[in-house]
N, C-alpha and C positions, 0 to 999 in steps of 0.2 A: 384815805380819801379816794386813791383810784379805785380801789376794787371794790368800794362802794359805789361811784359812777358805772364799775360793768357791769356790778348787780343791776343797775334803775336801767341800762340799756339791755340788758336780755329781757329783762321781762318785760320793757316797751316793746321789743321786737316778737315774743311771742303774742303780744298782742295784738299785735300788726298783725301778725301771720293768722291770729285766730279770726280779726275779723274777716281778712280777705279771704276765709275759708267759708266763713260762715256766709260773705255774699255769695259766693262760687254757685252755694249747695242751694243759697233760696232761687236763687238764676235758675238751675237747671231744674232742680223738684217743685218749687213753688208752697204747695200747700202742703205737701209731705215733706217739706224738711225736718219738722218732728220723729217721722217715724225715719228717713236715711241717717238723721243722729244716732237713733236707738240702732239701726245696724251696724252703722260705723261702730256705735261701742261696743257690739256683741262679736262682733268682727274682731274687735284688736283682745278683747276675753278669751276666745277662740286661736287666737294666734298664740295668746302668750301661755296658753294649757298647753296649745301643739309642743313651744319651744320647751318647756319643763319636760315632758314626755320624750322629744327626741334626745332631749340633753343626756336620759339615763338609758335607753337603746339606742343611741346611734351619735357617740358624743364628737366623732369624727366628721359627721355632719349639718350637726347643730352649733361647731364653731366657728363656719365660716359664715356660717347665716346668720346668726344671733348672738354666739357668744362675743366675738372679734367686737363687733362695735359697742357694744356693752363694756366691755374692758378698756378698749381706746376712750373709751368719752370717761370713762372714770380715773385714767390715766393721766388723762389732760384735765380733768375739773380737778386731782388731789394732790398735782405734781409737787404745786409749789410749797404747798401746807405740809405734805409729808417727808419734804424733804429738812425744811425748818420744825416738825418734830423730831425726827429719827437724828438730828444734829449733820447734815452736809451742807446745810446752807453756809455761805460764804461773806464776808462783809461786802458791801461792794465799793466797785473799786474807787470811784469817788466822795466816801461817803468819809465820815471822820471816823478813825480806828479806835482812839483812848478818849474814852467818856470818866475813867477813874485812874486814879496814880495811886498807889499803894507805898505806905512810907513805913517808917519804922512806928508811927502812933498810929496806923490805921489808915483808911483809905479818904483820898480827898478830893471831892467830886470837881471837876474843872467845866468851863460853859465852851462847849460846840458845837458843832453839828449833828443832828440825830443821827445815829449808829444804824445803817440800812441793807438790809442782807437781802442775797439773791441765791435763789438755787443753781443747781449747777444745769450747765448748757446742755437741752439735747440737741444733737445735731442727724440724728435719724431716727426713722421710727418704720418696720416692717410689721409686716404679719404674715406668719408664718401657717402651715396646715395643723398645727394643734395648738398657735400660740401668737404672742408678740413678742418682738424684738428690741428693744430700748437704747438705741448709742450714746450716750454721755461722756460730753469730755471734761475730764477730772480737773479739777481749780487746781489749783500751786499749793503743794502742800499735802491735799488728797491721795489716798491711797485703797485700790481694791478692797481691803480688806475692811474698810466701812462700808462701802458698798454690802460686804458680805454682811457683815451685821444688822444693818437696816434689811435686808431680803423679807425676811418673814414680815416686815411692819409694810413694804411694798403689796406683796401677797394678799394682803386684808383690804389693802387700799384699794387695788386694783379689782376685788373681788375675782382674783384668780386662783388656783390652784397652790403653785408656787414659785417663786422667783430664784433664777439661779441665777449666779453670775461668771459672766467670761468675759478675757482680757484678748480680744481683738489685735490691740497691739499698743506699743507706750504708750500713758496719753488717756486712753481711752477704756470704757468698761459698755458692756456690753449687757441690759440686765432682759434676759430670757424670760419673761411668763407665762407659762402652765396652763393654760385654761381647763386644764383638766388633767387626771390621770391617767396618761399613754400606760399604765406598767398595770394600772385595772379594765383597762380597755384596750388590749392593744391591737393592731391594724392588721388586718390578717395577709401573712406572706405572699409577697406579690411572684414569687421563684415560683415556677414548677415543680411539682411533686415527685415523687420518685417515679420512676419507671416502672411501675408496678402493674400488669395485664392480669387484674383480678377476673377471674369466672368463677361462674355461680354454681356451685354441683349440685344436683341431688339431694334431697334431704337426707340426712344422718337417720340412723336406725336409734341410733343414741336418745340424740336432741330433739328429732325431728325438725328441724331447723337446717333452711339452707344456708349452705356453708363458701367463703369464699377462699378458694386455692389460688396461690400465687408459685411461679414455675420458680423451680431451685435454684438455676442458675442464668445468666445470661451469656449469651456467646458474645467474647469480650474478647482483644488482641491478645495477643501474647508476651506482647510485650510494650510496657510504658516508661519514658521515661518524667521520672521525678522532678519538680521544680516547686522552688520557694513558695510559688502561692499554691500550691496543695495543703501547706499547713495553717492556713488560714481558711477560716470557718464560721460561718454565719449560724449563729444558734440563738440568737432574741432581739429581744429590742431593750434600748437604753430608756433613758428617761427626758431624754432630747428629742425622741422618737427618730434616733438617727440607730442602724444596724448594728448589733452589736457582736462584736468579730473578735473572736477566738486565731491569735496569730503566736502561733508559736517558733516564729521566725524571731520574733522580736521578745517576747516572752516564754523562752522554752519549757519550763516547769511553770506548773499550776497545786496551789493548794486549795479545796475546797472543802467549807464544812456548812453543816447544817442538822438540825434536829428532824427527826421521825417527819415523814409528808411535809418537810418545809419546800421540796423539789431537787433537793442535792440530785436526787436517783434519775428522775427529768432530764435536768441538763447532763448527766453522764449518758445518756440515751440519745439524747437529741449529736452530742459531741461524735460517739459511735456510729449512727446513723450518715453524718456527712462525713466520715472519715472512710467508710466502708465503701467508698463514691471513687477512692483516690489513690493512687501509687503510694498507698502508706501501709505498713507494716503495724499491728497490732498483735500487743501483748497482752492478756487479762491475769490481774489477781485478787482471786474473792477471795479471803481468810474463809467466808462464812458457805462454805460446803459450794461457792460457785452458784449460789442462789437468784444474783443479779446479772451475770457477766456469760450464765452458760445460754442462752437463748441466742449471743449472738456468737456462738462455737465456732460454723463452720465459717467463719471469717477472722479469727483468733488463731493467730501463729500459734501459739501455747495458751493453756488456763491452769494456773496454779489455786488448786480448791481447800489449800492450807499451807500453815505456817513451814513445813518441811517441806512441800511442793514451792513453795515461794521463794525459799532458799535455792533452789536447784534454779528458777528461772532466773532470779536474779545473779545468782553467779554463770548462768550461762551468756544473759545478759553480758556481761561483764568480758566475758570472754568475747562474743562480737565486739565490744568496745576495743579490744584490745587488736583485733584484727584488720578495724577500719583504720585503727590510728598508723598502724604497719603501712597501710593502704595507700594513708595520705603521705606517711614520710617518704615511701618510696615516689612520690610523684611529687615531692616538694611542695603539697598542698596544706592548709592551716585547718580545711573543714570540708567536709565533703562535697560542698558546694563549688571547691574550685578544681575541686577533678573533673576528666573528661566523660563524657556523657556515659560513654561505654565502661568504665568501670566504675560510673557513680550509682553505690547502694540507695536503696529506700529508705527514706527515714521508717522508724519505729514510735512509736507512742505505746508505750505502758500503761495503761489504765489498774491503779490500787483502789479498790475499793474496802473501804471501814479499814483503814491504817492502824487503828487500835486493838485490832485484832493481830496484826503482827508484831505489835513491839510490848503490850502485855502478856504475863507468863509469872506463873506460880512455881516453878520445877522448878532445879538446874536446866535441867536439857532443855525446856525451854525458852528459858531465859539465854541460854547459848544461840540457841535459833532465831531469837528477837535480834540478840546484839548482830549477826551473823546479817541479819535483813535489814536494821537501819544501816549499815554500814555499807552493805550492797549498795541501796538506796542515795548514801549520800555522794558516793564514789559517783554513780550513775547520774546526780544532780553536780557534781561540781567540773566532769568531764563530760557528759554526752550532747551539750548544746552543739558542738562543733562540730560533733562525730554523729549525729542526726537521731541520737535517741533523746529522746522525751518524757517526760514524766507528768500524770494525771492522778494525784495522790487527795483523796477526799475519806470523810469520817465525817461520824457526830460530834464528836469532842476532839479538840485537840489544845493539849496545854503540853506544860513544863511535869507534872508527875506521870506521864507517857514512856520517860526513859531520859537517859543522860544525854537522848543521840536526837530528843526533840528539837530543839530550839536550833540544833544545828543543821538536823535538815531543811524546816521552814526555811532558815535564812538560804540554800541554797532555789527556793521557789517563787521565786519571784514574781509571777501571776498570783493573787488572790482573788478567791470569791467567797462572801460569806453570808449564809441563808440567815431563815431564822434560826438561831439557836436557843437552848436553855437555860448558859451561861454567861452572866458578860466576860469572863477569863478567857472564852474559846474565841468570842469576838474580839478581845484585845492580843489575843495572843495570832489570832488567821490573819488581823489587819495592822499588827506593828508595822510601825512604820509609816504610817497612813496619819493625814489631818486627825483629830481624835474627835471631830463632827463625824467622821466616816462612821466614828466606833457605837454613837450613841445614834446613829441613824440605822445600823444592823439591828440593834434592839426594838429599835419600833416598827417594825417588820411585823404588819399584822397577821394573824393565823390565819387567817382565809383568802391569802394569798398566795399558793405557793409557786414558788418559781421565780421571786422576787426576791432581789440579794444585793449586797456593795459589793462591786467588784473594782479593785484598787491594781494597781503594779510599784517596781520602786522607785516611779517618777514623783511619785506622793498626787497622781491624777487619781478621781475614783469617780465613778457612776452609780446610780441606782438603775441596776437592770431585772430582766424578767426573760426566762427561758423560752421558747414557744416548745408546749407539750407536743408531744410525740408519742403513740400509741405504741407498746411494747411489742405489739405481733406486727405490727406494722414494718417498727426497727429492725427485727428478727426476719422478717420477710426481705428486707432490702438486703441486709448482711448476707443471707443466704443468696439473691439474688447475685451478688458481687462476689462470691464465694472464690471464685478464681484469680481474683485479687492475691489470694492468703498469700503471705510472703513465708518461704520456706525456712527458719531456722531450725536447723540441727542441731546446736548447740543447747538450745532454747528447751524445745521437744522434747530432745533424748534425756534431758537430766531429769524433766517433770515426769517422762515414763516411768525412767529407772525407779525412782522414789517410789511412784504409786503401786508398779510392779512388785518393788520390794517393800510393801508391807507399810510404807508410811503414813498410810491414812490414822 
């Protein structure tokens, strides 16, 4: 009966409203109010083509205009209905709870009071630059994880995008609406570009086409010192349209996989690109002839262009490991962070690219140089978080038939990110660990997105994120610009010469 009453008062009240509209317009036009109808309605046809058109070029600012109150008014007209479909509505609290007693012959109806449910409370409501915010406080008994499960039936309601949900604090659920795709649209970086003093030369004899030169190096100090937020790195946006930061302070290895153009190679570029920025030392290893990793050389401590060259870096690798850790017991330190400035090394970041290139092998020999590399590798993931090396280990596939030394390296990588792939084994095996929504949401990872991935750690949190592309000559122009960055290992160096030198290609 009530919401029968607020149905017969809206639509009194849009009556009210239409007529006082309609005296308004004979008042002021008179004999043309026929034809200021016909504009008014060719006006509001014209607005709402404008808002369809802005919504798919410029969805960033078609939400605060049009989409926001379209969702809010859908939000409040379906609150209460959707929440007594999707089951969170609640008895209320005075209403009678047992309308039926269930006995040993079956149930038997008793006379009370009708049975009267209420949705649950909001107590806030935001809007946000790509979305709404939703605060509800959970009835007695409730728990987030219905919230999670109603999400997709809110998303329809709402005529949003999609509905996530986050736990604010006891008590309370927080449910996030999407008005749109940040991760197919996303908002172009508000940071400054690289420092790059492009000029225009001469047309090439070649191309005929002028060409843009950027200078080798930059006149840079000589000396920096290192600090924790160097290893933390802005490379895209999430699906919150909140940054999304690459911190390998907190998450020291990372594993990444992805199939052909899903963007795995992207965000190793984009990763590259603001590392080449900072008092951090870089290692490269292509298995695949150094295809991807040699463009940015002259900012690469070392490049191991195969499985034998790989071998040399990683056990030289291994060998700085062993000399920082000297480093730190003689100063009574736990990680190189709590040494004193002056003998605190750079960290190191490793970048392995296509991992299944070093731990497959048809030989002996090898198959001795695989074992020889996962085991560098795992050493290097279960000791170098402290000691300031790092690991950036990405491939197409990665499962359990890789080698016996798989599944034990993953577990030492505690960062994941995983593109599209072509299997769901390489998705369940990069995001073990992970809700198993995370696993069937990598799958649906459309093809013509690339750059777009679940990226999880082992809090069991994950995100849907998307890299911001980076142009290869671009990346290769900054590395060289920063070139005197390069962090000098000899240990590193001298073993990948020797090899190449002697004959191991």
């Amino acid at each position: 009966m009530r919401s029968f009453l607020v149905k017969v008062a809206a639509v009194l009240a849009v009556l009210w409203l239409f007529s006082r509209v309609r005296g308004v317009m004979s008042g002021v036009f008179g004999s043309a109010t026929p034809v200021a109808w016909l504009v008014l309605l060719v006006t509001l046809v014209l607005v709402w083509q404008f808002s369809l058109r802005l919504r798919e070029a410029r969805p960033w600012s078609w939400w605060p205009a049009f989409g926001a109150p379209v969702a809010v008014f859908w939000m409040l007209r379906t609150w209460a209905a959707a929440c007594e479909e999707l089951g969170l509505s609640v008895p209320e609290a005075r209403s009678g709870r047992f309308g039926l007693i269930n006995g040993p012959a079956g149930g038997l109806v008793v006379k009370g009071s009708p049975l009267k449910v209420v949705a649950p409370r909001r107590v806030g409501l935001r809007v946000r630059d790509n979305g709404l915010e939703v605060r509800v406080r959970l009835a007695p008994g409730q728990t987030p994880v219905q919230f999670e499960r109603a999400a997709e039936g809110f998303a329809h309601a709402w005529r949003v995008h999609r509905v996530r949900v986050k736990i604010p604090r006891p008590g309370f659920v927080s449910l996030i609406g999407l008005g749109f795709d940040p991760l197919r649209h996303p908002k172009p970086r508000r940071d400054a570009p690289a420092v790059l003093a492009a000029a225009e030369m001469p047309a090439s004899p070649e191309d005929g086409q002028e060409r843009a030169e950027y200078p080798s190096e930059l006149a840079l100090p000589t000396s920096f010192e290192a600090t924790p937020e160097d290893l933390s790195v802005n490379v895209g946006i999430r699906e919150d349209s909140q940054a999304w930061l690459l911190d390998l302070m907190r998450r020291p290895h990372y594993l990444v996989c992805g199939a052909t153009r899903s963007g795995k190679s992207t965000l190793t570029v984009r990763l590259i690109a603001e590392l080449s920025k900072r008092p951090v030392g870089l290692v490269g290893i292509d298995a695949k002839n150094g295809m991807e990793l040699s463009p940015f050389g002259p900012r690469l401590s070392a490049l191991a262009v195969n499985r034998a060259e790989a071998v040399a870096a990683i056990e030289g690798l291994l060998g700085v490991l062993e000399l920082r850790s000297m480093t730190c017991r003689d100063h009574g330190a736990r990680s190189i962070w709590e040494l004193p400035a002056s003998v605190r090394p750079w960290p190191i970041v490793v970048v392995v690219d296509e991992v299944a290139e070093l731990m497959l092998a048809a030989d002996k020999a090898g198959k001795e140089e695989a074992a020889r590399c996962i085991q560098g590798l795992i050493r290097l993931g279960q000791l170098g978080a402290a000691l300031g090396i790092h690991l950036w280990v990405s491939g197409q596939r990665f499962g359990s038939d890789l080698g016996p030394g798989a599944t034990l390296l993953r577990a030492q990588l505690a960062g994941r990110v995983c593109h599209r792939v072509a299997d769901a084994e390489t998705a369940g095996m990069t995001l073990a660990g992970l809700p198993a929504e995370s696993v069937l949401e990598a799958q649906k990872i459309p093809a013509d997105l690339a750059g777009v991935a679940v990226a999880g750690d082992d809090s069991g949190a994950w995100h849907l994120v998307r890299s911001d592309p980076l142009d290869i000559t671009e990346a290769a122009a900054i590395a060289g610009q920063y070139a005197s960055l390069r962090l000098d290992l000899p240990e590193v160096e001298g073993g990948v010469q020797a090899v190449r030198m002697g004959g191991g290609w």
